[in-house]
PDB file of N, H, CA, C and O in Angstrom:
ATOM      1  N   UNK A   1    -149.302-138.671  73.261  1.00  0.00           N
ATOM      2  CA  UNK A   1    -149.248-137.233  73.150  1.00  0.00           C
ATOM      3  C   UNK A   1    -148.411-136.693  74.310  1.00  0.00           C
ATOM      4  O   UNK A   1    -148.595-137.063  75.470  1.00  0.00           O
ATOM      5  N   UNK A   2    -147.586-135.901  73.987  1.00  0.00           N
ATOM      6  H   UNK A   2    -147.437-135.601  73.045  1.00  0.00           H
ATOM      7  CA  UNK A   2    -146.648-135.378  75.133  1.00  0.00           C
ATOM      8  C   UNK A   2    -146.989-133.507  75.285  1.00  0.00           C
ATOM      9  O   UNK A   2    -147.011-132.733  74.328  1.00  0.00           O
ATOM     10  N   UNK A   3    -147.190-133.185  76.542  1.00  0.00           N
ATOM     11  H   UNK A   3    -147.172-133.814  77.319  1.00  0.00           H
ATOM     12  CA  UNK A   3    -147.780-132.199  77.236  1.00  0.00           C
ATOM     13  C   UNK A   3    -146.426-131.803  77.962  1.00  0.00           C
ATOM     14  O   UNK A   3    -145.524-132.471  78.468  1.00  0.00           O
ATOM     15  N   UNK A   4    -146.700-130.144  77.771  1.00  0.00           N
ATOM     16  H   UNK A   4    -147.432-129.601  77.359  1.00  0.00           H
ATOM     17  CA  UNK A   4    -145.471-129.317  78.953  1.00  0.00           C
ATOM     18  C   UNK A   4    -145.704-128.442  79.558  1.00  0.00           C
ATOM     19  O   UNK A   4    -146.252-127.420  79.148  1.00  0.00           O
ATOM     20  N   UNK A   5    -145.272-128.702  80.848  1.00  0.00           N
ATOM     21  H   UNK A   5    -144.827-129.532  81.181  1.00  0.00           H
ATOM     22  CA  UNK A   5    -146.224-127.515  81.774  1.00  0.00           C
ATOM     23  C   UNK A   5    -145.026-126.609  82.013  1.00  0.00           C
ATOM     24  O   UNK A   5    -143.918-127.143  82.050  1.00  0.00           O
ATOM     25  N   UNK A   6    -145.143-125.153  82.197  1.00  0.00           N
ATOM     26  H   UNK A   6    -146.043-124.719  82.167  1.00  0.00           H
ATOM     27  CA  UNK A   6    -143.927-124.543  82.074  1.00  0.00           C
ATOM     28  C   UNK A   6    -144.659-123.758  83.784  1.00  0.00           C
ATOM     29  O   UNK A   6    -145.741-123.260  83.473  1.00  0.00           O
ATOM     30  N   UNK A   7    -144.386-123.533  85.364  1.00  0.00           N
ATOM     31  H   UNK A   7    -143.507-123.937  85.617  1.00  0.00           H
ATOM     32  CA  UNK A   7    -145.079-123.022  86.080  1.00  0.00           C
ATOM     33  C   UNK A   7    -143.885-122.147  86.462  1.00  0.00           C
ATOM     34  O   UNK A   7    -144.090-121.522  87.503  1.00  0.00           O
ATOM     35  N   UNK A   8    -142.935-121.978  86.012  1.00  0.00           N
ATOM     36  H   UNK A   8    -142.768-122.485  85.166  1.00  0.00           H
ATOM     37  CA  UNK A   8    -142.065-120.451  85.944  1.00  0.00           C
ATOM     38  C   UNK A   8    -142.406-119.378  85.513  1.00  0.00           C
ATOM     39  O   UNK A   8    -142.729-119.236  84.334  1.00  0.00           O
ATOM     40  N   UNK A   9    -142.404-118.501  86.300  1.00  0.00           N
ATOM     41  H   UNK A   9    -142.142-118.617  87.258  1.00  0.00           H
ATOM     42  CA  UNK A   9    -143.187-116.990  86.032  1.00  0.00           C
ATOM     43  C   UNK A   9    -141.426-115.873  85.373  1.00  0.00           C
ATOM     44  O   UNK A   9    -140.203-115.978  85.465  1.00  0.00           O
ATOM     45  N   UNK A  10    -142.333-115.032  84.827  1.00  0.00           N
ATOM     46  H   UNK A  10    -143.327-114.947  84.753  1.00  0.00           H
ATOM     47  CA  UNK A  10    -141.043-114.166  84.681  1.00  0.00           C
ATOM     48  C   UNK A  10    -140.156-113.290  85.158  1.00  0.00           C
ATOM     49  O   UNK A  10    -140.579-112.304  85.761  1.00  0.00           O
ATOM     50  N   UNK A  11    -138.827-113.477  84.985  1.00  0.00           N
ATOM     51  H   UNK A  11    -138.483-114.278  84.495  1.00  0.00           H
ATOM     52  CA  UNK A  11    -138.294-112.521  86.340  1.00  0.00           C
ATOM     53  C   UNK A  11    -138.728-111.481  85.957  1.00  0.00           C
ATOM     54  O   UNK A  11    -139.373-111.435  84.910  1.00  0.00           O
ATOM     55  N   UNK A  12    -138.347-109.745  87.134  1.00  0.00           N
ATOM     56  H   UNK A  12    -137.823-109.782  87.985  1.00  0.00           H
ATOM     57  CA  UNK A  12    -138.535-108.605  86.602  1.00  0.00           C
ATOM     58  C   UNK A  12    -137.592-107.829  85.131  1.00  0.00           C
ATOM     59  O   UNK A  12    -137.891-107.093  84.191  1.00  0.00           O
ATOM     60  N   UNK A  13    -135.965-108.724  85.789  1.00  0.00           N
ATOM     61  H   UNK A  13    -135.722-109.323  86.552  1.00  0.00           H
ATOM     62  CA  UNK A  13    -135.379-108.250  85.194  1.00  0.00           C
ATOM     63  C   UNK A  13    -135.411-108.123  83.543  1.00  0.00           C
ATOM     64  O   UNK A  13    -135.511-107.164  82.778  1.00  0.00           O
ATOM     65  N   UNK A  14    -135.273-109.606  83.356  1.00  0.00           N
ATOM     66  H   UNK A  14    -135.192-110.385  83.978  1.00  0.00           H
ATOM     67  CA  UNK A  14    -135.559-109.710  81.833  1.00  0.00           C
ATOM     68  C   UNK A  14    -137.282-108.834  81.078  1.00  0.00           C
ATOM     69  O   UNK A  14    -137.375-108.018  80.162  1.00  0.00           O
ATOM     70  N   UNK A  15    -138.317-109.424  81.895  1.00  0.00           N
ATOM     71  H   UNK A  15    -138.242-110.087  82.640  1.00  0.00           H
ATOM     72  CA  UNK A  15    -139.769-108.669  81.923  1.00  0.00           C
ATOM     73  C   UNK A  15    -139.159-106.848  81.774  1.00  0.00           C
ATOM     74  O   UNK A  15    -139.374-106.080  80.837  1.00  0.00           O
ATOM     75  N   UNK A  16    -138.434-106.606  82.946  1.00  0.00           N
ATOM     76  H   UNK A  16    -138.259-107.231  83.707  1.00  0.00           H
ATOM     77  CA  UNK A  16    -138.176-105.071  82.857  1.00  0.00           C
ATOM     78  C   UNK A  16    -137.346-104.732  81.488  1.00  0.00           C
ATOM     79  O   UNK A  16    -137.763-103.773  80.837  1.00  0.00           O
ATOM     80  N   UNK A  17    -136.110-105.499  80.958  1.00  0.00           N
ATOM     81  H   UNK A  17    -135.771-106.278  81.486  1.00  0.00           H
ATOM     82  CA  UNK A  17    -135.690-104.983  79.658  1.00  0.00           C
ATOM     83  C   UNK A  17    -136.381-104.808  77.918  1.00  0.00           C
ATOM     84  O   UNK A  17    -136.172-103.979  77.032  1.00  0.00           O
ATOM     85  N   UNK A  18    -137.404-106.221  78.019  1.00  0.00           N
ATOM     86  H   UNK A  18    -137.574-106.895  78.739  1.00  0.00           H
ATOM     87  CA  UNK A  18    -137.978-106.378  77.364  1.00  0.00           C
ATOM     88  C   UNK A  18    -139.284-104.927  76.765  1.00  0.00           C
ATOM     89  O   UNK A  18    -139.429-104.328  75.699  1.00  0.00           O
ATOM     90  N   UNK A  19    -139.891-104.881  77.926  1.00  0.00           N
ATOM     91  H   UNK A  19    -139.772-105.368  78.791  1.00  0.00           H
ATOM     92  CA  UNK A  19    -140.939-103.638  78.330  1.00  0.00           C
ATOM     93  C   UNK A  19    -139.909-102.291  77.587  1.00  0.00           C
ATOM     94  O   UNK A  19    -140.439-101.505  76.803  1.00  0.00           O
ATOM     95  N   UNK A  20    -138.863-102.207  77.843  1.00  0.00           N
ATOM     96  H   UNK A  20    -138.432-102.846  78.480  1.00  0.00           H
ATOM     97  CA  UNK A  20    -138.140-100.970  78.058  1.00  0.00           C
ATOM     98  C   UNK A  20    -137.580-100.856  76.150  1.00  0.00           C
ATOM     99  O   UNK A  20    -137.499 -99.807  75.510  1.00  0.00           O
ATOM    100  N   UNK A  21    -137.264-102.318  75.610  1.00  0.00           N
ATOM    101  H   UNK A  21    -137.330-103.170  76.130  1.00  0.00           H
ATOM    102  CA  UNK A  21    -136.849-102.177  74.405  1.00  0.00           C
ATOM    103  C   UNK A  21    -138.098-102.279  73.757  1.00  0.00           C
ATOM    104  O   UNK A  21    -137.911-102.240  72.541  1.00  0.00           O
ATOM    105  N   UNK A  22    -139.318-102.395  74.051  1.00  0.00           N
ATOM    106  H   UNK A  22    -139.471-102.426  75.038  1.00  0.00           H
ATOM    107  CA  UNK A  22    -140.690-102.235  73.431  1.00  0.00           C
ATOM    108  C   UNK A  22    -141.040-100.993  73.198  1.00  0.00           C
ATOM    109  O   UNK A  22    -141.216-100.578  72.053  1.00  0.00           O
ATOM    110  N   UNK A  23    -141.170-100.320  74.174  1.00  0.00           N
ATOM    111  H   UNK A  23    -141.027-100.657  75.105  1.00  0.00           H
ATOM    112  CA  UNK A  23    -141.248 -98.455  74.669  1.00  0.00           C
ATOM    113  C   UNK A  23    -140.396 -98.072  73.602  1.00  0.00           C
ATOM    114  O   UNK A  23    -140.985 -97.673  72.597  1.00  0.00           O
ATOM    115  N   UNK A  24    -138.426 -98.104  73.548  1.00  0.00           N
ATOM    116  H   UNK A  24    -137.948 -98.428  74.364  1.00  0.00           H
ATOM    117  CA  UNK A  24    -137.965 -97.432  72.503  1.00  0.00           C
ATOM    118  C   UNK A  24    -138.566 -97.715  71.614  1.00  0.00           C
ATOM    119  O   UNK A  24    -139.237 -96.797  71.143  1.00  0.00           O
ATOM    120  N   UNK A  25    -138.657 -99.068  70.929  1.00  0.00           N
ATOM    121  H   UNK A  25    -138.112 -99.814  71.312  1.00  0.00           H
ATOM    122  CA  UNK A  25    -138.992 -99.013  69.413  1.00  0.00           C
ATOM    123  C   UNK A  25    -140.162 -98.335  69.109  1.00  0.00           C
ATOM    124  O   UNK A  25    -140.184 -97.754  68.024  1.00  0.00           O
ATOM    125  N   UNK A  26    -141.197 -98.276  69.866  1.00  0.00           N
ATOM    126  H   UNK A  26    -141.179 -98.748  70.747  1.00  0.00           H
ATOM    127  CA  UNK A  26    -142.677 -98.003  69.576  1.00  0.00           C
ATOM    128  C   UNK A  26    -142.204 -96.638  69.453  1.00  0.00           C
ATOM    129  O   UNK A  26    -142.333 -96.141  68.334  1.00  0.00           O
ATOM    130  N   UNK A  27    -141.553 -95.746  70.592  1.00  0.00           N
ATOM    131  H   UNK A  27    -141.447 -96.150  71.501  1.00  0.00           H
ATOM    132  CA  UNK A  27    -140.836 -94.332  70.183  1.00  0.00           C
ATOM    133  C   UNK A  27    -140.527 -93.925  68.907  1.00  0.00           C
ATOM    134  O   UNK A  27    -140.995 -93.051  68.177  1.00  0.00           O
ATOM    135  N   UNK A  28    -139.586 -94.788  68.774  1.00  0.00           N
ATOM    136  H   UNK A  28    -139.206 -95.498  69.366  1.00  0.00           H
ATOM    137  CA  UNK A  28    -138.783 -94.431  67.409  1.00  0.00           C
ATOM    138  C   UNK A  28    -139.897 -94.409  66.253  1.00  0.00           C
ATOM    139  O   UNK A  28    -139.943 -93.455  65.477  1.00  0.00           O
ATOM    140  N   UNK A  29    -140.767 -95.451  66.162  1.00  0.00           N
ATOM    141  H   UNK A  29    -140.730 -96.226  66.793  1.00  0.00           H
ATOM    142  CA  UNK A  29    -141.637 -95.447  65.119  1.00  0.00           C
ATOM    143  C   UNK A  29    -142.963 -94.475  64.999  1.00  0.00           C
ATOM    144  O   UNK A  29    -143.772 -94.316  64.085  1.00  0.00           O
ATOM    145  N   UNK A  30    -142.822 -93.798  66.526  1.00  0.00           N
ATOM    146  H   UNK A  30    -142.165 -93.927  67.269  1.00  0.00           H
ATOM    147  CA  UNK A  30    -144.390 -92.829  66.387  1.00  0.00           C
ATOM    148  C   UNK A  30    -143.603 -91.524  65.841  1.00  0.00           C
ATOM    149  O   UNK A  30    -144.243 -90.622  65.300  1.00  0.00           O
ATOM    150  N   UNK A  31    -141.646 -91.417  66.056  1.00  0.00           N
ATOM    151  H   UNK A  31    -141.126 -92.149  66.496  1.00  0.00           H
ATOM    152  CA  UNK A  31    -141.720 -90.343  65.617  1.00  0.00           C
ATOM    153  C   UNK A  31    -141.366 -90.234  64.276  1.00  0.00           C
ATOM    154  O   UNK A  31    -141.589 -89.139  63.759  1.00  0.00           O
ATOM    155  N   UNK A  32    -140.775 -91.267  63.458  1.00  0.00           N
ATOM    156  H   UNK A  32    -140.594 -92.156  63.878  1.00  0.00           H
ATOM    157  CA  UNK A  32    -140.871 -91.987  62.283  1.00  0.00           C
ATOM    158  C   UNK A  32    -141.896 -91.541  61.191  1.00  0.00           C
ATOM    159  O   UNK A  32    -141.800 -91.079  60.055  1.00  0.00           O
ATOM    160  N   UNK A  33    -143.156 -91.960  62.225  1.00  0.00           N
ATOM    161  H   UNK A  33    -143.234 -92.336  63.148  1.00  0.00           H
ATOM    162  CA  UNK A  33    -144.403 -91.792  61.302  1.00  0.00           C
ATOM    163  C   UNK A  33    -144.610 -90.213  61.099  1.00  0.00           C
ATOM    164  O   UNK A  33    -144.833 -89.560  60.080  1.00  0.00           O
ATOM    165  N   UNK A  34    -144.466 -89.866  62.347  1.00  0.00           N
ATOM    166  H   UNK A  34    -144.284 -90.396  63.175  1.00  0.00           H
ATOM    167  CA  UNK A  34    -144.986 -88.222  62.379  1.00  0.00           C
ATOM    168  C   UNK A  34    -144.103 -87.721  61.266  1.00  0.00           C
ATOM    169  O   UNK A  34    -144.647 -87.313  60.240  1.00  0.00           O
ATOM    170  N   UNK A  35    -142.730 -87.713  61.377  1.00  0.00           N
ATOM    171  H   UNK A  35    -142.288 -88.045  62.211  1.00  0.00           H
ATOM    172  CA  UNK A  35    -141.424 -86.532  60.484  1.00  0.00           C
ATOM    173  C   UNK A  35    -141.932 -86.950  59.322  1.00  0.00           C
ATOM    174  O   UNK A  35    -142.295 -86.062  58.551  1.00  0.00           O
ATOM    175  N   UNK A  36    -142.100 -88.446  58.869  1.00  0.00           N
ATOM    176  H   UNK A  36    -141.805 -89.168  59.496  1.00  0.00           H
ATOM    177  CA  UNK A  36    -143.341 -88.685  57.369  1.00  0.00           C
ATOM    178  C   UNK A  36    -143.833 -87.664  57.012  1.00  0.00           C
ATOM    179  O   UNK A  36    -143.420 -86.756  56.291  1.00  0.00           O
ATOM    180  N   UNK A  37    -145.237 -87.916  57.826  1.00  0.00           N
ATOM    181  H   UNK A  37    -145.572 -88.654  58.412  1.00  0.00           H
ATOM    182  CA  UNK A  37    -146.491 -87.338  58.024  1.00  0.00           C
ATOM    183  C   UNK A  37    -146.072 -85.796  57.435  1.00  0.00           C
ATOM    184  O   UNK A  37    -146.323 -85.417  56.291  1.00  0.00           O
ATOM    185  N   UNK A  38    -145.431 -85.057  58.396  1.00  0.00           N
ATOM    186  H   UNK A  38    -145.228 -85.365  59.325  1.00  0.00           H
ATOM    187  CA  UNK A  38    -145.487 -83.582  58.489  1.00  0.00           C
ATOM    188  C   UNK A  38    -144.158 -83.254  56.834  1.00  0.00           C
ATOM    189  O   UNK A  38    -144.171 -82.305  56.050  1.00  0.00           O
ATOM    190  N   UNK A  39    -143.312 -84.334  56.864  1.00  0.00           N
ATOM    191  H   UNK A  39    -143.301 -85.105  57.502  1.00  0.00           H
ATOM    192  CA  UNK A  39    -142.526 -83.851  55.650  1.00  0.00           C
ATOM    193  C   UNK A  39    -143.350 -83.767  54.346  1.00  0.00           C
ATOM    194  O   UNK A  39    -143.206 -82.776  53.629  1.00  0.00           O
ATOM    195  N   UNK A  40    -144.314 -84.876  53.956  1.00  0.00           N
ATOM    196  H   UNK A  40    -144.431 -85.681  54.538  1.00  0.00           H
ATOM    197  CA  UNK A  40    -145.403 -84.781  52.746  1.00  0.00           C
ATOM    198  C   UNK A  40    -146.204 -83.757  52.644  1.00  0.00           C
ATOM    199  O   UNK A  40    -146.996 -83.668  51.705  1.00  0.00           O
ATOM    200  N   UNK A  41    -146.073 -82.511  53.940  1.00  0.00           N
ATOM    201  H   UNK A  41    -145.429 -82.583  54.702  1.00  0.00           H
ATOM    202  CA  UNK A  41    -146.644 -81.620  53.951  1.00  0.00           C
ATOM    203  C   UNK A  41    -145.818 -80.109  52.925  1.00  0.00           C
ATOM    204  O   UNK A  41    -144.675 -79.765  52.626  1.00  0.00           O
ATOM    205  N   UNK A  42    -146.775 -79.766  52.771  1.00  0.00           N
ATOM    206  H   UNK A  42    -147.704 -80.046  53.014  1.00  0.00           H
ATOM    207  CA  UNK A  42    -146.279 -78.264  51.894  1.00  0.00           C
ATOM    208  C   UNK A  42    -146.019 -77.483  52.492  1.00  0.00           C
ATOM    209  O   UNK A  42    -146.524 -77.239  53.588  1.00  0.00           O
ATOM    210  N   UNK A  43    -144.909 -76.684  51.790  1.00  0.00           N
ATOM    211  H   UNK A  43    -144.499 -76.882  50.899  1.00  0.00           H
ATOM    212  CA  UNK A  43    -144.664 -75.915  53.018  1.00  0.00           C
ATOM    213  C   UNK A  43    -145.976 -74.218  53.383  1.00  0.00           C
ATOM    214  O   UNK A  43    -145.810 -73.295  54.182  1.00  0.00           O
ATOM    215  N   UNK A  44    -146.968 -74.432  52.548  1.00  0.00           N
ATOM    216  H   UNK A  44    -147.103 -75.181  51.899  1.00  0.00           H
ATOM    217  CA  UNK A  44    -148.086 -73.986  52.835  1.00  0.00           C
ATOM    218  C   UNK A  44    -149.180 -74.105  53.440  1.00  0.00           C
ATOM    219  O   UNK A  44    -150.042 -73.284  53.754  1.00  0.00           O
ATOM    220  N   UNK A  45    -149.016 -75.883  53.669  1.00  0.00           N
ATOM    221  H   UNK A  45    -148.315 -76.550  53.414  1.00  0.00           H
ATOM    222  CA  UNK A  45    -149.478 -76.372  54.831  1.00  0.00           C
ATOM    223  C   UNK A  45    -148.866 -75.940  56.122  1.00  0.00           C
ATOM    224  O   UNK A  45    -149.422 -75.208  56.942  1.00  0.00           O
ATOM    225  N   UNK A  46    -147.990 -76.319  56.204  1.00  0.00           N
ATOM    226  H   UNK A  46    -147.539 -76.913  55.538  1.00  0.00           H
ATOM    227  CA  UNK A  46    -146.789 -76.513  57.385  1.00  0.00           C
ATOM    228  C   UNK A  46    -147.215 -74.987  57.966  1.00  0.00           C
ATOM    229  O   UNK A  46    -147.624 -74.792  59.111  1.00  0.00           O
ATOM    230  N   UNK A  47    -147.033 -73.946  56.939  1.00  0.00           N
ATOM    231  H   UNK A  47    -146.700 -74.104  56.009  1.00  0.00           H
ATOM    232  CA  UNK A  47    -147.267 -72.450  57.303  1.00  0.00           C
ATOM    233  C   UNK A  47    -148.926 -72.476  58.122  1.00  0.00           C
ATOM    234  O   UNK A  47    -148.953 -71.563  58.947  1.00  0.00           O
ATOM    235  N   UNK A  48    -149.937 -73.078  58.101  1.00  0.00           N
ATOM    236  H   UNK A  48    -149.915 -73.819  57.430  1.00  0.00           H
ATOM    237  CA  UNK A  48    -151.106 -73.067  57.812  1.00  0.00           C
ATOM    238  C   UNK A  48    -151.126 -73.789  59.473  1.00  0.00           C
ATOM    239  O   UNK A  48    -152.142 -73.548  60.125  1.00  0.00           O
ATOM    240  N   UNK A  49    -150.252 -74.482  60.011  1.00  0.00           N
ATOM    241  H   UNK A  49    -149.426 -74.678  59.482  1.00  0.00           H
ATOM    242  CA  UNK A  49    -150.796 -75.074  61.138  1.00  0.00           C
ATOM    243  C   UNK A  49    -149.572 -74.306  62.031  1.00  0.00           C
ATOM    244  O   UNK A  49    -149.531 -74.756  63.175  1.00  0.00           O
ATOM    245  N   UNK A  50    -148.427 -73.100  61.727  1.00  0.00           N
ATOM    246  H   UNK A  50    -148.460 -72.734  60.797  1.00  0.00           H
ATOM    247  CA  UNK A  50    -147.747 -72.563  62.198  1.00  0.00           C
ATOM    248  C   UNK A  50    -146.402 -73.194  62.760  1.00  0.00           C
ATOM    249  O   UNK A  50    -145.937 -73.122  63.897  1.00  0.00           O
ATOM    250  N   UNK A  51    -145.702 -74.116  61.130  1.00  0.00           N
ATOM    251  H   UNK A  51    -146.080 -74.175  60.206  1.00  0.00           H
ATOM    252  CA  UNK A  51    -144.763 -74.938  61.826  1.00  0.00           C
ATOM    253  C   UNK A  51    -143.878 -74.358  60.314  1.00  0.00           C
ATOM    254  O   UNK A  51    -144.386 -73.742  59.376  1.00  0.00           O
ATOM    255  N   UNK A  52    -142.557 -74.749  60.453  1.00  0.00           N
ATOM    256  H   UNK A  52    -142.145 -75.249  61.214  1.00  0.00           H
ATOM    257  CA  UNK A  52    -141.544 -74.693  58.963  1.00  0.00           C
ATOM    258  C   UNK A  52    -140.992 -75.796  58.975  1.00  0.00           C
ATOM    259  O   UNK A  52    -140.961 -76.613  59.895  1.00  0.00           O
ATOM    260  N   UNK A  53    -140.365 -75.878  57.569  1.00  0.00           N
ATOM    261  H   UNK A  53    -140.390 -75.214  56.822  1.00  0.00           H
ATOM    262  CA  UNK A  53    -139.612 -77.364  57.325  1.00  0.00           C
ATOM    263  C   UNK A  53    -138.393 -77.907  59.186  1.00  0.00           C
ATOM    264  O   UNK A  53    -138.250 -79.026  59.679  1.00  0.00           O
ATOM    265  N   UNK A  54    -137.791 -76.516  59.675  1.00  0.00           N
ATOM    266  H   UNK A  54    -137.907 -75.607  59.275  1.00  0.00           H
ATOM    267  CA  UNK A  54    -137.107 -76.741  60.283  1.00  0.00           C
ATOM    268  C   UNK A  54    -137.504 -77.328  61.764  1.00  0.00           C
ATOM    269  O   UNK A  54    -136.877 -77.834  62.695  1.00  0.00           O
ATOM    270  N   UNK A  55    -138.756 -77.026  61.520  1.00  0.00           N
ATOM    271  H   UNK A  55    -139.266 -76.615  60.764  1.00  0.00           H
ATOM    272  CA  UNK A  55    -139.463 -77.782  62.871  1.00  0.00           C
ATOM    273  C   UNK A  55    -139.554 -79.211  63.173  1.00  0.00           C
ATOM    274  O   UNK A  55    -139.555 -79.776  64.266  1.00  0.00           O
ATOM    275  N   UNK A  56    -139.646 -79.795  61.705  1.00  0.00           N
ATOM    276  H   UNK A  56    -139.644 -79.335  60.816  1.00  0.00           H
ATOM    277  CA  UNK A  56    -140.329 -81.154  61.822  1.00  0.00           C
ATOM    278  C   UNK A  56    -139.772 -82.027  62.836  1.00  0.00           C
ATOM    279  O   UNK A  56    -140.460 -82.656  63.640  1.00  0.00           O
ATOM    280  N   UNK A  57    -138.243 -82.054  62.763  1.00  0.00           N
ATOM    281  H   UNK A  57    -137.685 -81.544  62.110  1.00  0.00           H
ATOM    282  CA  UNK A  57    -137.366 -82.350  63.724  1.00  0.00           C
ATOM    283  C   UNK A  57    -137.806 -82.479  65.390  1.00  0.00           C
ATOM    284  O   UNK A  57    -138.196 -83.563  65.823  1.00  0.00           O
ATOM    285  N   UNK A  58    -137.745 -81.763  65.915  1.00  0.00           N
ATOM    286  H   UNK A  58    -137.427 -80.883  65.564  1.00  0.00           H
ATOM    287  CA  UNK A  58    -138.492 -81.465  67.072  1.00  0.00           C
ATOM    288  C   UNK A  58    -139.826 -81.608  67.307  1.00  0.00           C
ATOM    289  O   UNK A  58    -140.270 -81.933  68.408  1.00  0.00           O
ATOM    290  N   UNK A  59    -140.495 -81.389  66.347  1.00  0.00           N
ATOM    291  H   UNK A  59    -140.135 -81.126  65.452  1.00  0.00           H
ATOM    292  CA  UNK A  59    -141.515 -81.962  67.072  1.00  0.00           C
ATOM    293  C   UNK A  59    -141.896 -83.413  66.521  1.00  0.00           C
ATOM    294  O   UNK A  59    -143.068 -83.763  66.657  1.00  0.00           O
ATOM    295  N   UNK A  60    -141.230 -84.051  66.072  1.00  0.00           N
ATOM    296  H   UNK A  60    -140.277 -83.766  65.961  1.00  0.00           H
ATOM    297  CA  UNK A  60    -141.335 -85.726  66.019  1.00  0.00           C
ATOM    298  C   UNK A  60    -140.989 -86.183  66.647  1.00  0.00           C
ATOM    299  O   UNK A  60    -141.305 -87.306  67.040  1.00  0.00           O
ATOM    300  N   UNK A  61    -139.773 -85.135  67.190  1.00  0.00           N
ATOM    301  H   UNK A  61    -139.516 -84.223  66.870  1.00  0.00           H
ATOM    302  CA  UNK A  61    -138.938 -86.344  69.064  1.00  0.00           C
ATOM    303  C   UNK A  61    -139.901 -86.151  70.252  1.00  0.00           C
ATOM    304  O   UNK A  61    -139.787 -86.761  71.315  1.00  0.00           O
ATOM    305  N   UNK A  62    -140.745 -85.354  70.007  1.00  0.00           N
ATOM    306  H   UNK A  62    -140.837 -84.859  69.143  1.00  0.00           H
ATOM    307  CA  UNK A  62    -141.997 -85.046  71.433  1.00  0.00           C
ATOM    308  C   UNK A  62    -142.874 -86.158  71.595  1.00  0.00           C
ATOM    309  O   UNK A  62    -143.745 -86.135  72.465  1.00  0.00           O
TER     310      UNK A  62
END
């Protein structure tokens, strides 16, 4: 049976880009979900929580 010990830790740098392209994507997808979310809405809803179609925009990039 052959065993591998790996006792290299990770640099920051790569650790730091990785972290950083995790953050965007997770971004992109919370605001993804939201412009969804709020577009399946009516615009009698939308009126109802004090937003218009033209909002959705903005407030999905928040």
């Amino acid at each position: 049976m052959t065993t591998y010990t790996n006792t290299r830790t990770a640099s920051g740098l790569h650790t730091g880009f990785f972290s950083s392209l995790v953050s965007i994507v997770a971004a992109w997808n919370d605001a993804r979900v939201t412009r969804s979310a709020l577009s399946r809405l009516s615009d009698r809803e939308l009126d109802d929580i004090g937003l218009c179609r033209g909002d959705i925009e903005e407030i999905a990039r928040r």
